[in-house]
Backbone atoms as SQL, in Angstrom:
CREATE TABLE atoms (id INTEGER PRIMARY KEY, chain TEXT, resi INTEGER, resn TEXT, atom TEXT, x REAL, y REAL, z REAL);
INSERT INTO atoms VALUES
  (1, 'A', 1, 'UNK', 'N', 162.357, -156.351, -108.983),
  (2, 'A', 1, 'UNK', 'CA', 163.421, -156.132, -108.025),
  (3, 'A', 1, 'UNK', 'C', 162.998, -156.593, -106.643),
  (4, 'A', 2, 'UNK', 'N', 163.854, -157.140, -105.733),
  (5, 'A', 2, 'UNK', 'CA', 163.529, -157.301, -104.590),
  (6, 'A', 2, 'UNK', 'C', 163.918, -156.554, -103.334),
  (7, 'A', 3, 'UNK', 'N', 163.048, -156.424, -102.630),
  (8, 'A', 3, 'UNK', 'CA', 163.033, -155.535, -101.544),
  (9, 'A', 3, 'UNK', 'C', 163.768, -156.075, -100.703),
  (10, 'A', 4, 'UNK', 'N', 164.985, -155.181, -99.839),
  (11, 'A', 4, 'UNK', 'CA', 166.238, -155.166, -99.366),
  (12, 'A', 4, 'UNK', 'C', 166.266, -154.663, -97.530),
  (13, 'A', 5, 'UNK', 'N', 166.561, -155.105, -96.263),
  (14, 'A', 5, 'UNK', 'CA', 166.117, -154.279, -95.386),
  (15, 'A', 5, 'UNK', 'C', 164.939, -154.208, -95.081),
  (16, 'A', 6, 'UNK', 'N', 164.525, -153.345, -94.152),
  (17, 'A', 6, 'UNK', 'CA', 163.603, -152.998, -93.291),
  (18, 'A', 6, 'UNK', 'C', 163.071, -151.661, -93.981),
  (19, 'A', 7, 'UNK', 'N', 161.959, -151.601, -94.492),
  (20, 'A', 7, 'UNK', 'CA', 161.400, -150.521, -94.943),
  (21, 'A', 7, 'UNK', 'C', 161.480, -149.370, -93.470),
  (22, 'A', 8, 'UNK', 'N', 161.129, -149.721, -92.652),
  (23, 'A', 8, 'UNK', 'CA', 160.904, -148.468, -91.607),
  (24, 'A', 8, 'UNK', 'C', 162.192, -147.643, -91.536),
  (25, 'A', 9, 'UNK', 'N', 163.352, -148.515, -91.751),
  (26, 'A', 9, 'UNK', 'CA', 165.011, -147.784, -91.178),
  (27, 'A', 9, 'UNK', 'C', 164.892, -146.988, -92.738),
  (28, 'A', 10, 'UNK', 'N', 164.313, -147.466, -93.395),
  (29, 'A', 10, 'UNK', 'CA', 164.811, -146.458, -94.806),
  (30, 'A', 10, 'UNK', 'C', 163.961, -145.623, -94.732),
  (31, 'A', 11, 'UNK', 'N', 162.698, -145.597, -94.570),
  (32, 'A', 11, 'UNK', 'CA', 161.869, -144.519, -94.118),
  (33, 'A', 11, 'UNK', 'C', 162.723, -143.093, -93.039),
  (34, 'A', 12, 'UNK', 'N', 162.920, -144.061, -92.028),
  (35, 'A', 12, 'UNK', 'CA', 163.745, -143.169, -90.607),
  (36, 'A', 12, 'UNK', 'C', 164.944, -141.947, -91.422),
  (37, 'A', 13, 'UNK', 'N', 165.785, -143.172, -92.262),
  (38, 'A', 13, 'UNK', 'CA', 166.779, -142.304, -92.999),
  (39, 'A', 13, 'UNK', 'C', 166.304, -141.125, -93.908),
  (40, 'A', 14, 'UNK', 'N', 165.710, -141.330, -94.460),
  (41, 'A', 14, 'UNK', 'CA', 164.870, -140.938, -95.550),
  (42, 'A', 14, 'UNK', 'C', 164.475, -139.232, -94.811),
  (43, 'A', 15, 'UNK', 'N', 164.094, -139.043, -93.629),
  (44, 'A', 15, 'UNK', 'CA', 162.818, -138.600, -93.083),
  (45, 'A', 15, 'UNK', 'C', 164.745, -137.394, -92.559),
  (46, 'A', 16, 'UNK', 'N', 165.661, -137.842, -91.954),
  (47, 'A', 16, 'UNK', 'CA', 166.692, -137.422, -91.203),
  (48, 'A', 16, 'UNK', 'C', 167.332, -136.400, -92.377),
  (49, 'A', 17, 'UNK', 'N', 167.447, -137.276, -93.536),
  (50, 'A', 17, 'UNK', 'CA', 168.022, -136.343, -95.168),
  (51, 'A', 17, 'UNK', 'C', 167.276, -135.262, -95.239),
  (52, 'A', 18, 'UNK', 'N', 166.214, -135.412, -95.292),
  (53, 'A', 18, 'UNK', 'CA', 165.211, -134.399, -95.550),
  (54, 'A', 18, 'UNK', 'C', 165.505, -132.935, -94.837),
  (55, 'A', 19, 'UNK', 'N', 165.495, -133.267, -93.576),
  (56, 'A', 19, 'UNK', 'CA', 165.971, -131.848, -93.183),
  (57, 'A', 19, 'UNK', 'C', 167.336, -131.603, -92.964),
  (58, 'A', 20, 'UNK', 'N', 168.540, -132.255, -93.578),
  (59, 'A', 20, 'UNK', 'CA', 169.383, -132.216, -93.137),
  (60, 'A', 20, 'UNK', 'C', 169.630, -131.750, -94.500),
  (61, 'A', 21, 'UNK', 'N', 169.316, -131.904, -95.767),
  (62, 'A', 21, 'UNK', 'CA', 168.778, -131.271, -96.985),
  (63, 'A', 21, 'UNK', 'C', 168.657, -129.647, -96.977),
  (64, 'A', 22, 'UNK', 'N', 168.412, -129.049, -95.905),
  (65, 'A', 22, 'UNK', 'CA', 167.724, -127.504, -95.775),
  (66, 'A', 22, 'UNK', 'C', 168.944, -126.909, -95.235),
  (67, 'A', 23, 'UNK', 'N', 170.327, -127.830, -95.230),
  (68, 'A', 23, 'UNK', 'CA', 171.362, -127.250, -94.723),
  (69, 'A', 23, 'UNK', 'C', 172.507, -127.107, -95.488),
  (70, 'A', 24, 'UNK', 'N', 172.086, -128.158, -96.212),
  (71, 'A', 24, 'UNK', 'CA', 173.325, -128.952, -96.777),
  (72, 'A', 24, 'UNK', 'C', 172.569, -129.221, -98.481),
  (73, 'A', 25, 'UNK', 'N', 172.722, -127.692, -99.212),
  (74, 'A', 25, 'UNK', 'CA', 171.994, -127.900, -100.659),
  (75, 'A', 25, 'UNK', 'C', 172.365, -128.500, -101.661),
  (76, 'A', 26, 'UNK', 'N', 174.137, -129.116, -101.434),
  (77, 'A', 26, 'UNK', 'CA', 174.192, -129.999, -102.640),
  (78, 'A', 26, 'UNK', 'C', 173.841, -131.625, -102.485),
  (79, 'A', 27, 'UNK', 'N', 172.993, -131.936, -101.143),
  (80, 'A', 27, 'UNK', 'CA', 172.258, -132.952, -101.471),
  (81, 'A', 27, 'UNK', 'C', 171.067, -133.135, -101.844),
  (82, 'A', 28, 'UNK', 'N', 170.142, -131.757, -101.896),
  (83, 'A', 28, 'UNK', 'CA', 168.925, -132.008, -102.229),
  (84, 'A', 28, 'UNK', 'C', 168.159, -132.330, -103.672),
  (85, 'A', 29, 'UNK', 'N', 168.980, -132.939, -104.509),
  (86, 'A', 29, 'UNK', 'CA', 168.602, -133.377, -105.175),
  (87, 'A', 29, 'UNK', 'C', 168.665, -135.574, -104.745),
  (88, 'A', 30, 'UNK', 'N', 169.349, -135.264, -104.486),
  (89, 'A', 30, 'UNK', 'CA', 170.007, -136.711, -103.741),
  (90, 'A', 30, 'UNK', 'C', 168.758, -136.959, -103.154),
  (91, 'A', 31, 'UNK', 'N', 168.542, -136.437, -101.926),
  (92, 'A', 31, 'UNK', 'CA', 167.569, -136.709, -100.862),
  (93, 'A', 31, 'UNK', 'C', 165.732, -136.746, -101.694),
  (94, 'A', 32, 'UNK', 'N', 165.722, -135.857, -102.851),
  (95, 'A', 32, 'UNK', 'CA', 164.367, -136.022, -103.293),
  (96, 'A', 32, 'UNK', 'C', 164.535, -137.642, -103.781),
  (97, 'A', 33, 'UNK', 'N', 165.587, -137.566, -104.517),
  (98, 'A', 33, 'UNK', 'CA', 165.620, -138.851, -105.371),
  (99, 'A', 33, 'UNK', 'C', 165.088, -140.305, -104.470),
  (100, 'A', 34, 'UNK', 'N', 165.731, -140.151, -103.144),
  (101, 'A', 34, 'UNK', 'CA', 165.641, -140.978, -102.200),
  (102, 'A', 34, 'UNK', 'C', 164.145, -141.152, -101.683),
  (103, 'A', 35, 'UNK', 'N', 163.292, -139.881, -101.129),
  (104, 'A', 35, 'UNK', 'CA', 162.658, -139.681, -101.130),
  (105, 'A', 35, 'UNK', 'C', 161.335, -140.619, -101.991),
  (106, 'A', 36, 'UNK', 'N', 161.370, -140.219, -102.800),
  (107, 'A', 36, 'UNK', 'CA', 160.535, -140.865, -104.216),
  (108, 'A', 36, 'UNK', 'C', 160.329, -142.571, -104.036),
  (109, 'A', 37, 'UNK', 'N', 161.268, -143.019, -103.086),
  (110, 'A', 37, 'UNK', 'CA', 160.654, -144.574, -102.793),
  (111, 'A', 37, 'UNK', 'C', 160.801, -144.745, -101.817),
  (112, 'A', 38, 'UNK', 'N', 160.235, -143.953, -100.995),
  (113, 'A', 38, 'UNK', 'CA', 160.397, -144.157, -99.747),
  (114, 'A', 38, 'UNK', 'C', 159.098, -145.750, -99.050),
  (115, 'A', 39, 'UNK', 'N', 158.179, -145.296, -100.014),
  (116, 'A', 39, 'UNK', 'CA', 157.601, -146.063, -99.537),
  (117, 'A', 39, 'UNK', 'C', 157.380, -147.407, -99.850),
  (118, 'A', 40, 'UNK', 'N', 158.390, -148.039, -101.109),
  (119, 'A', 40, 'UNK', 'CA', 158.845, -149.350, -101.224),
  (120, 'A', 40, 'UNK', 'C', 159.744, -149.884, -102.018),
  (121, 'A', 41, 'UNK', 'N', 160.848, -149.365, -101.022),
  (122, 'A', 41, 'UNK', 'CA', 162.071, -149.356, -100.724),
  (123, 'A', 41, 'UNK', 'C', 162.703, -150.608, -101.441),
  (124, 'A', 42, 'UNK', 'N', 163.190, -150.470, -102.874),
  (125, 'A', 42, 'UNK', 'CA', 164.171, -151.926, -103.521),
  (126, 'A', 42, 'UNK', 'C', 165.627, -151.768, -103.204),
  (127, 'A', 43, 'UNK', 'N', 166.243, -152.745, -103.384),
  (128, 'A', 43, 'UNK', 'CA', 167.928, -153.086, -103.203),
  (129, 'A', 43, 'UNK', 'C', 168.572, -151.624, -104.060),
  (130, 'A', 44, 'UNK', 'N', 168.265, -151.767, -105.090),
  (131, 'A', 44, 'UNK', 'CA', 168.814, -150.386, -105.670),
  (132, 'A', 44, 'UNK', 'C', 168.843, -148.955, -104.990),
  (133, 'A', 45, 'UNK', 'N', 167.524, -148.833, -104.393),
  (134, 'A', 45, 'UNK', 'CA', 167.481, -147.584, -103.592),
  (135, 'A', 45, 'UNK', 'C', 168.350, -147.722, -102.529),
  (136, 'A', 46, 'UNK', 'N', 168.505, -148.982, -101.499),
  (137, 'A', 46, 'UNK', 'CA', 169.280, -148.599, -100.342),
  (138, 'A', 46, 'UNK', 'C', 170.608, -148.737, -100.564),
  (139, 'A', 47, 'UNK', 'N', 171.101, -149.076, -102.092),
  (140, 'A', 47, 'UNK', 'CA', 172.395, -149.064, -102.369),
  (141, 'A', 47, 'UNK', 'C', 172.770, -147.640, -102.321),
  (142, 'A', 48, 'UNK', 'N', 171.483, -146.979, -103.205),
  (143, 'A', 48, 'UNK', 'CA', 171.566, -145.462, -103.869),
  (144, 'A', 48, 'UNK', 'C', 172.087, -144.941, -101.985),
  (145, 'A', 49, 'UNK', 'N', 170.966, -144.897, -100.864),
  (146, 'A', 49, 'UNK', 'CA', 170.656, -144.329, -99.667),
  (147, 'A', 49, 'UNK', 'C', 172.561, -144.479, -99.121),
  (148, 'A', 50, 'UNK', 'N', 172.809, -145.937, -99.188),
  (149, 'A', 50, 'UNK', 'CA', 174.340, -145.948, -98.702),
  (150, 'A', 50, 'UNK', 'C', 175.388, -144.916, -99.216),
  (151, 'A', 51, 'UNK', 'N', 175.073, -144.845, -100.491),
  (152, 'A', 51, 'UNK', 'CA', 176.380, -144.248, -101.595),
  (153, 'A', 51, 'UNK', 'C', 176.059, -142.758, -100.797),
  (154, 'A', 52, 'UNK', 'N', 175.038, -141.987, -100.343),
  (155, 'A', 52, 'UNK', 'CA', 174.709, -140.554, -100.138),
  (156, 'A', 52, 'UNK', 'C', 175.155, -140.290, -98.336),
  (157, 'A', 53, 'UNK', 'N', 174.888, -141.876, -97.590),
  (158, 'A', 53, 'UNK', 'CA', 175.722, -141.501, -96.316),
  (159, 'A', 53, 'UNK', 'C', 176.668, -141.801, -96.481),
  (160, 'A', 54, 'UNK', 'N', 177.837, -142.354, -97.524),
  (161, 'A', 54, 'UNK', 'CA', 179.322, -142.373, -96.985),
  (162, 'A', 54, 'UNK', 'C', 179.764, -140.992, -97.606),
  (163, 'A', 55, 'UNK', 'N', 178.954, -140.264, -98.486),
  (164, 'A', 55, 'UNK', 'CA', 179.335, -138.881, -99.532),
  (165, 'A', 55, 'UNK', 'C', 179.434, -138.123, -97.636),
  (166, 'A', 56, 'UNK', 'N', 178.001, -137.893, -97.440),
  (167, 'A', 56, 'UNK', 'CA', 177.967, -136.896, -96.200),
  (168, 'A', 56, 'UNK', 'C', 179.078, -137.377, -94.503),
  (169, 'A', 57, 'UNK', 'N', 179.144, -139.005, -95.082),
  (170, 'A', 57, 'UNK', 'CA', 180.979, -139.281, -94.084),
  (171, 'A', 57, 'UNK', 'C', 182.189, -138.560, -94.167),
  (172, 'A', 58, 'UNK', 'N', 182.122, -138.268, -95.649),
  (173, 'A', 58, 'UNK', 'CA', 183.266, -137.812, -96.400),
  (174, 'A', 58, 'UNK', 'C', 183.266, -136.515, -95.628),
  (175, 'A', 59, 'UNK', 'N', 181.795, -135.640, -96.003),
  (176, 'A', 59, 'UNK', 'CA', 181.681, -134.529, -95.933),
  (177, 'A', 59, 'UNK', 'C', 181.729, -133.694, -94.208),
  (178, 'A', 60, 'UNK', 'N', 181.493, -134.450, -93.869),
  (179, 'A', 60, 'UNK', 'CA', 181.516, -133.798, -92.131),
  (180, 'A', 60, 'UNK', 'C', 182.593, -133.364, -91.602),
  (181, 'A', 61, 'UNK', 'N', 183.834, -133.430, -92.004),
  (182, 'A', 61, 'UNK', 'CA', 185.182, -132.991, -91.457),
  (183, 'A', 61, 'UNK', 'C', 185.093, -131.564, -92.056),
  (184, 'A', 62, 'UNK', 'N', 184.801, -131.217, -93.203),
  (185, 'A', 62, 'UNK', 'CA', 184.695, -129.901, -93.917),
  (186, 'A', 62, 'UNK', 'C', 183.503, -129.011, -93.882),
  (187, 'A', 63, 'UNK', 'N', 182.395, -129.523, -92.938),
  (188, 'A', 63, 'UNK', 'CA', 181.199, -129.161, -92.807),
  (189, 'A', 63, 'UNK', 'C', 181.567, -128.191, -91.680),
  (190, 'A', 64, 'UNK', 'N', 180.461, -127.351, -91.330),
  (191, 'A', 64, 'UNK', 'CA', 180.520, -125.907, -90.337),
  (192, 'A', 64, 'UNK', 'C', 179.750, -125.893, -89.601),
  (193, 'A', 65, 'UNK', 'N', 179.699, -125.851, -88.426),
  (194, 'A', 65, 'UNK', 'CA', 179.316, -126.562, -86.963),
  (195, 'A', 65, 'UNK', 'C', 179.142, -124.906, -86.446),
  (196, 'A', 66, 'UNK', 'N', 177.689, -124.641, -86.790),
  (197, 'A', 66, 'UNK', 'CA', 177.093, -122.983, -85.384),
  (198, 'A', 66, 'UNK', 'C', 177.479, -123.081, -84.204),
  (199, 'A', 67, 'UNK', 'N', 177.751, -122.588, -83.810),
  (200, 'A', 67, 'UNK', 'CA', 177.877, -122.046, -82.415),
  (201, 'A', 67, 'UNK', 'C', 176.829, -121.280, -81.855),
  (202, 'A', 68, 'UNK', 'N', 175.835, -121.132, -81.098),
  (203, 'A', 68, 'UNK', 'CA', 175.278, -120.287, -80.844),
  (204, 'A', 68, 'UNK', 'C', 175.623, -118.954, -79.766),
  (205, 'A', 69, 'UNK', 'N', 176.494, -119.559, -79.656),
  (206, 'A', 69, 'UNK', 'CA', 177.405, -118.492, -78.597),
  (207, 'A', 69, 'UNK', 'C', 177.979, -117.510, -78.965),
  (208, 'A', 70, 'UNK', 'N', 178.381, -118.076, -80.292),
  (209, 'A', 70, 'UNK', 'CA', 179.624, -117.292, -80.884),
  (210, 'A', 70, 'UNK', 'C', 178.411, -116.469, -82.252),
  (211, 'A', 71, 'UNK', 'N', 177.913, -116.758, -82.344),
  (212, 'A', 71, 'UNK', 'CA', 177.041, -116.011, -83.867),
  (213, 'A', 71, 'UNK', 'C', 175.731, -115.526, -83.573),
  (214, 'A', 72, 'UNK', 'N', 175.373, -114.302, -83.903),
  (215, 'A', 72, 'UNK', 'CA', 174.048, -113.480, -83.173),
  (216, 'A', 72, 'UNK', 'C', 173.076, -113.477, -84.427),
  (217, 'A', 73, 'UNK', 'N', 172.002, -113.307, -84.355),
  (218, 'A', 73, 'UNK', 'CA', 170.847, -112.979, -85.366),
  (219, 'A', 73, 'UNK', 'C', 170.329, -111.446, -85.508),
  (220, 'A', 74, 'UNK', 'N', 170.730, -110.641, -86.183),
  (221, 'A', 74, 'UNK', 'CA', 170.618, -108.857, -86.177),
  (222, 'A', 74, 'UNK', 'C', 168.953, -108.764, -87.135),
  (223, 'A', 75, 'UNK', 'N', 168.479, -107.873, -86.869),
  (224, 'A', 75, 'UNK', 'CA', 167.289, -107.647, -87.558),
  (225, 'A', 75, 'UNK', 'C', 166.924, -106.607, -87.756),
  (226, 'A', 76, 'UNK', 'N', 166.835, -105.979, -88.806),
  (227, 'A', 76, 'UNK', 'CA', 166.102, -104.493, -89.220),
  (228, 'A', 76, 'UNK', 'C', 165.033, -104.350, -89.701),
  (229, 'A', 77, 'UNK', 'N', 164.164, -103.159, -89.671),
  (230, 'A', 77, 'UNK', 'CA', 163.005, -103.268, -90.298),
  (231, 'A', 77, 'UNK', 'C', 162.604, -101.648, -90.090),
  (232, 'A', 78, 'UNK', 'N', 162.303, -101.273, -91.061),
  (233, 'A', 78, 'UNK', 'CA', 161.513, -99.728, -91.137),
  (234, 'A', 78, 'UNK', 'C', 159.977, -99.871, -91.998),
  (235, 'A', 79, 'UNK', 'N', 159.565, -98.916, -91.588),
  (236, 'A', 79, 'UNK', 'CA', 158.138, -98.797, -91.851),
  (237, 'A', 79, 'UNK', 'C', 157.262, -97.407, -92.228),
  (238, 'A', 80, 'UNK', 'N', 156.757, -96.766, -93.326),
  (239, 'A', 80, 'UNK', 'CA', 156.751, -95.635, -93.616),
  (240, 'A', 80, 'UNK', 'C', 155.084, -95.696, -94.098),
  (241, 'A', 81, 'UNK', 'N', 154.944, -95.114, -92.890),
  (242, 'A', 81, 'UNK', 'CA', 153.306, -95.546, -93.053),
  (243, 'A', 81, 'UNK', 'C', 152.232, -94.395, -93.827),
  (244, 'A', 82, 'UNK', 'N', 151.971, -95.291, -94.799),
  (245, 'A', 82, 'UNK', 'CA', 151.169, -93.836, -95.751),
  (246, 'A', 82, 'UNK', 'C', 151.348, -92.457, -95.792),
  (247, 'A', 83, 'UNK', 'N', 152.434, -92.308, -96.117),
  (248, 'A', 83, 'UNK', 'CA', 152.982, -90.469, -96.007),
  (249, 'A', 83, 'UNK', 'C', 152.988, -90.403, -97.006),
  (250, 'A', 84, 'UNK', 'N', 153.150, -91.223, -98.362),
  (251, 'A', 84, 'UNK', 'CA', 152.684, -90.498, -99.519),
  (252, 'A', 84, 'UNK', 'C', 151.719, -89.821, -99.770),
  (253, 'A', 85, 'UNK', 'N', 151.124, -88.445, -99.958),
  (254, 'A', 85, 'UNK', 'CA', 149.990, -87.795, -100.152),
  (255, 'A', 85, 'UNK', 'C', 149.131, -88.101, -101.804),
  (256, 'A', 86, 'UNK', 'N', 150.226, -88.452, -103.023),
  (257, 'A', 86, 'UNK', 'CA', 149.028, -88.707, -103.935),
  (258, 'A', 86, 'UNK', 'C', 148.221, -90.449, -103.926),
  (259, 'A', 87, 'UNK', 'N', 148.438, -91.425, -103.240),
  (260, 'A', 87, 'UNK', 'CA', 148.045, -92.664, -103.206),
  (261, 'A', 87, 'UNK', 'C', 148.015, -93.166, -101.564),
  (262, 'A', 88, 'UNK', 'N', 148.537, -92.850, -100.768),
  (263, 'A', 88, 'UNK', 'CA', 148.369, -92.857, -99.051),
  (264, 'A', 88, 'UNK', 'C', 149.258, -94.591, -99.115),
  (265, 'A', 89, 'UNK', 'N', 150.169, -94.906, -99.952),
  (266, 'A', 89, 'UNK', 'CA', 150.621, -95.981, -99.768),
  (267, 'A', 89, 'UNK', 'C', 151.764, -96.306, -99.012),
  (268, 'A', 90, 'UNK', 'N', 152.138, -97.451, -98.239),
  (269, 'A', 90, 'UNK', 'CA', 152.958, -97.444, -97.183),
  (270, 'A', 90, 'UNK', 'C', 153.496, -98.387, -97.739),
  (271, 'A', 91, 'UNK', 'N', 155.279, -98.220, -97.296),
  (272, 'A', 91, 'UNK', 'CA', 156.418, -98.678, -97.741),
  (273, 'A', 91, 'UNK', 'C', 156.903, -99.728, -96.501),
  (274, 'A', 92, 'UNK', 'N', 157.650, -100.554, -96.741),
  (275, 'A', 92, 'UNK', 'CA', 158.423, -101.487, -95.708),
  (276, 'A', 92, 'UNK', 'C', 160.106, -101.831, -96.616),
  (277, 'A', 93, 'UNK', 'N', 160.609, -102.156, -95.210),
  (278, 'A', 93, 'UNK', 'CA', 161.668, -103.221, -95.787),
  (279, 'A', 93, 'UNK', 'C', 162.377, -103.336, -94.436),
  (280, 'A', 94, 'UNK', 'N', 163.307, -104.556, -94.503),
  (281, 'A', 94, 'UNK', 'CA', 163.629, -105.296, -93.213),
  (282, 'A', 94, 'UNK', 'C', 165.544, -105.767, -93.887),
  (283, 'A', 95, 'UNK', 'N', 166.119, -106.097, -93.303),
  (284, 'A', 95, 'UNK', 'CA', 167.471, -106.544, -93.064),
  (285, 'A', 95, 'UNK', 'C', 167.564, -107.821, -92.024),
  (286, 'A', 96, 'UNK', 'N', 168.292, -108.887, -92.796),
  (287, 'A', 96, 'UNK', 'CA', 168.642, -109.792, -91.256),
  (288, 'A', 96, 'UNK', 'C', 169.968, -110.032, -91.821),
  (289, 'A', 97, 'UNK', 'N', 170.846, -110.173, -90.538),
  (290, 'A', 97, 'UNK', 'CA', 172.221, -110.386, -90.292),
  (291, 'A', 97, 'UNK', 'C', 172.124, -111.703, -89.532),
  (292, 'A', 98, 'UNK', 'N', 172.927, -112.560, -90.634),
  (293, 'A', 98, 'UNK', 'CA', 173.601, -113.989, -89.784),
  (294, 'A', 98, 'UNK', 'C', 175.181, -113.501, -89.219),
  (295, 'A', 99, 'UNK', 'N', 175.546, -112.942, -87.661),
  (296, 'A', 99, 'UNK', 'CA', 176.943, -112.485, -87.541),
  (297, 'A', 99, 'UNK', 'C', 177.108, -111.564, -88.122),
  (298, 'A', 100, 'UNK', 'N', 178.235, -111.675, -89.114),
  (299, 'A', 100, 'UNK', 'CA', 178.085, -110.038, -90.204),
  (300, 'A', 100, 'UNK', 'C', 177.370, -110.347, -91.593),
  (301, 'A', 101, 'UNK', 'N', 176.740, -111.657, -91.745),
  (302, 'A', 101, 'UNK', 'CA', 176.291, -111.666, -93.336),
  (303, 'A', 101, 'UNK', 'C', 175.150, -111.331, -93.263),
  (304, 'A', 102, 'UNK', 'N', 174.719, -111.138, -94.225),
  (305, 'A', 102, 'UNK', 'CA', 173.416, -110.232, -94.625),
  (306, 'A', 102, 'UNK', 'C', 172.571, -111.833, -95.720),
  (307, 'A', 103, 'UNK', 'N', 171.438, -112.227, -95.104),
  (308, 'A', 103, 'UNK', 'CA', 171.264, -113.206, -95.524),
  (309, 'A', 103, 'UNK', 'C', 169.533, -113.599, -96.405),
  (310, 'A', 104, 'UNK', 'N', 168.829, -111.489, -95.597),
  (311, 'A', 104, 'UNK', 'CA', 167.875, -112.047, -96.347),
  (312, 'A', 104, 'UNK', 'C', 167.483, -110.252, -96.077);
């Protein structure tokens, strides 16, 4: 096969998916795939790389844009420090709120 483009711009792209991947989970299979030749880059792959930015063209009108103004980060956490008397073992647990969702 012959190599297509500028390896560095497919690299660049390559490198932008990746974390844009940690947002957006029904491409991360896409983006590994891409990934995987990154480092010598044939016509097939940057066909593959095109077909995944006109998907995420498609996708940006229906995509959800934070606000940081508008959405807060809540955090809980308790701590129960060795008050068990037969083992002296200490308990935790924590809550985080994205706005009102409960996310971890």
């Amino acid at each position: 096969m012959k190599s297509h483009g500028d390896p560095a711009v497919y690299r660049s792209v390559a490198r932008v998916l990746q974390y844009l991947s940690l947002t957006q989970l029904d491409i991360s299979f896409a983006v590994n795939q891409v990934y995987r030749s990154m480092h010598s880059p044939q016509s097939t792959n940057l066909t593959y790389l095109k077909h995944l930015l006109r998907y995420l063209k498609e996708q940006l009108p229906m995509a959800s844009i934070l606000n940081a103004t508008q959405i807060s980060l809540t955090t809980y956490s308790d701590v129960d420090g060795a008050s068990s008397t037969s083992d002296r073992r200490s308990t935790g647990g924590f809550l985080i709120y994205l706005g009102s969702s409960l996310i971890s």
